[in-house]
C-alpha positions as CSV (number, residue, x, y, z in Angstrom):
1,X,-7.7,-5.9,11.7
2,X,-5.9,-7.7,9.0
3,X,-3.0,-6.3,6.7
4,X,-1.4,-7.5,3.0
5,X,1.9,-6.9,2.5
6,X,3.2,-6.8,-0.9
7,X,7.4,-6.3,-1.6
8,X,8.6,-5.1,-4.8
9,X,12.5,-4.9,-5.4
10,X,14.7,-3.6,-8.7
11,X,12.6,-0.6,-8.9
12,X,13.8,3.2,-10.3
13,X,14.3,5.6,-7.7
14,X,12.5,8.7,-10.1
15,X,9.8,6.0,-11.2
16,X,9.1,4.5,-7.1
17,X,9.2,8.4,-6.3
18,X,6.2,9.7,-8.9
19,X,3.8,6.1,-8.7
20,X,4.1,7.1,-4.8
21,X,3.0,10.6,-5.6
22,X,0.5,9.1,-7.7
23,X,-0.9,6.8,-5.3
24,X,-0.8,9.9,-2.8
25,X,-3.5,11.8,-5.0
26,X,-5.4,9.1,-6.4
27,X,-6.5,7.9,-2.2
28,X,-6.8,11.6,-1.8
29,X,-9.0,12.2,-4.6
30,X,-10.8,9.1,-3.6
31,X,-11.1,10.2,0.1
32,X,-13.5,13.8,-1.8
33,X,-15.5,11.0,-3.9
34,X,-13.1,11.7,-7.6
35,X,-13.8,8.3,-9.2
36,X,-10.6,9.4,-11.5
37,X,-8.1,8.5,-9.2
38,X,-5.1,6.4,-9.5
39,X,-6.5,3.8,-6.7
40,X,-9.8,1.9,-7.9
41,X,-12.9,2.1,-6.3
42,X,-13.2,-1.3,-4.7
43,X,-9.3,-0.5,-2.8
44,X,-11.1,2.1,-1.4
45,X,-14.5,0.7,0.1
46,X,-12.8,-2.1,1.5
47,X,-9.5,-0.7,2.8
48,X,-9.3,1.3,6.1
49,X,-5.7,2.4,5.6
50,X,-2.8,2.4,3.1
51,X,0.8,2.7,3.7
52,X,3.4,3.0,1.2
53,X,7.2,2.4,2.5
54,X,10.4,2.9,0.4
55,X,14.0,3.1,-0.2
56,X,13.8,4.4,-3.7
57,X,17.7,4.3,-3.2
58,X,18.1,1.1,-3.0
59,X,15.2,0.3,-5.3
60,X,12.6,-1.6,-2.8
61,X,9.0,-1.1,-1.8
62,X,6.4,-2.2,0.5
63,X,2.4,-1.5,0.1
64,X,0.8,-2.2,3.2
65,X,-3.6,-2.1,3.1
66,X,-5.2,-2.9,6.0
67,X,-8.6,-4.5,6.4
68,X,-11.2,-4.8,9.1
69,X,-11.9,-8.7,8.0
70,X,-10.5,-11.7,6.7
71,X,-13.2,-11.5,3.8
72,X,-12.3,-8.0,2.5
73,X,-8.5,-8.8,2.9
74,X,-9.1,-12.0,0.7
75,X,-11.2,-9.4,-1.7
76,X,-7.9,-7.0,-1.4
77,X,-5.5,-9.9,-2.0
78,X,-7.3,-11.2,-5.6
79,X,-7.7,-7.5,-6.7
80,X,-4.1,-6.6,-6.0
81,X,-2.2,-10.1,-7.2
82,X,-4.0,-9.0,-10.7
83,X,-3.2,-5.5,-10.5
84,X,0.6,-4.2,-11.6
85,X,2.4,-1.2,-11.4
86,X,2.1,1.1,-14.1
87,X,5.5,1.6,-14.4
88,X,7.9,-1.6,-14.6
89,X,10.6,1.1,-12.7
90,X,8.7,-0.1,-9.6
91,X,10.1,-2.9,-9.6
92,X,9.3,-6.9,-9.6
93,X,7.1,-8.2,-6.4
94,X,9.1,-10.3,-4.7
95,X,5.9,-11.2,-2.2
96,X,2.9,-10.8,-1.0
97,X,2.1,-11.7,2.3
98,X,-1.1,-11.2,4.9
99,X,-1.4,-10.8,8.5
100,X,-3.4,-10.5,12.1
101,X,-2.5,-7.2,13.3
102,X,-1.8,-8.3,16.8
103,X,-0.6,-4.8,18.1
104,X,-1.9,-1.5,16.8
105,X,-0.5,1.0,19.3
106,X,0.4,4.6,19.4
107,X,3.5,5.1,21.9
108,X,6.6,7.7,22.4
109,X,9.0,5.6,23.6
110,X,11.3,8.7,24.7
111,X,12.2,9.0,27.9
112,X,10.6,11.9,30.3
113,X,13.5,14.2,31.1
């Protein structure tokens, strides 16, 4: 599995808050077949996951879409570098990086008591 990485950094906390919402519904109504949603279809037939991580506080973002090869991450990667945010109160992209996910594990690391 592959992943792109993109940062984004000066954003609005209201603005980062509601385009998150937005993303939220538009891979949810994509996930029941809505072709009106806020992610387009091509995201969605060649992603297998989506995560969204931020500190609206403190302005910053991450978008993290994971891909089962190297061909659909490239496909990701040239869709995404043209797309922007809606809003420009989620910030400039600071970077946009991709990567081997090496590890994929699901693990409590809490000690038995």
């Amino acid at each position: 599995m592959y992943v792109r990485i993109a940062r984004f950094e000066g954003g609005s906390a209201e603005v980062i808050r509601s385009e998150a919402e937005e993303m939220r519904k538009g891979v949810e109504a994509a996930r029941h077949g809505d072709p009106s949603g806020h992610m387009p279809s091509e995201l969605t037939r060649l992603t297998r996951r989506l995560e969204v991580f931020a500190d609206a506080d403190h302005g910053k973002v991450a978008v993290a879409v994971y891909c089962s090869t190297t061909e659909e991450l490239d496909e990701v990667d040239r869709i995404m570098a043209a797309m922007s945010p809606r809003e420009s109160g989620w910030g400039k992209r600071v970077s946009a990086d991709t990567y081997e996910v090496v590890v994929d594990e699901v693990t409590s690391l809490r000690m038995a008591s």
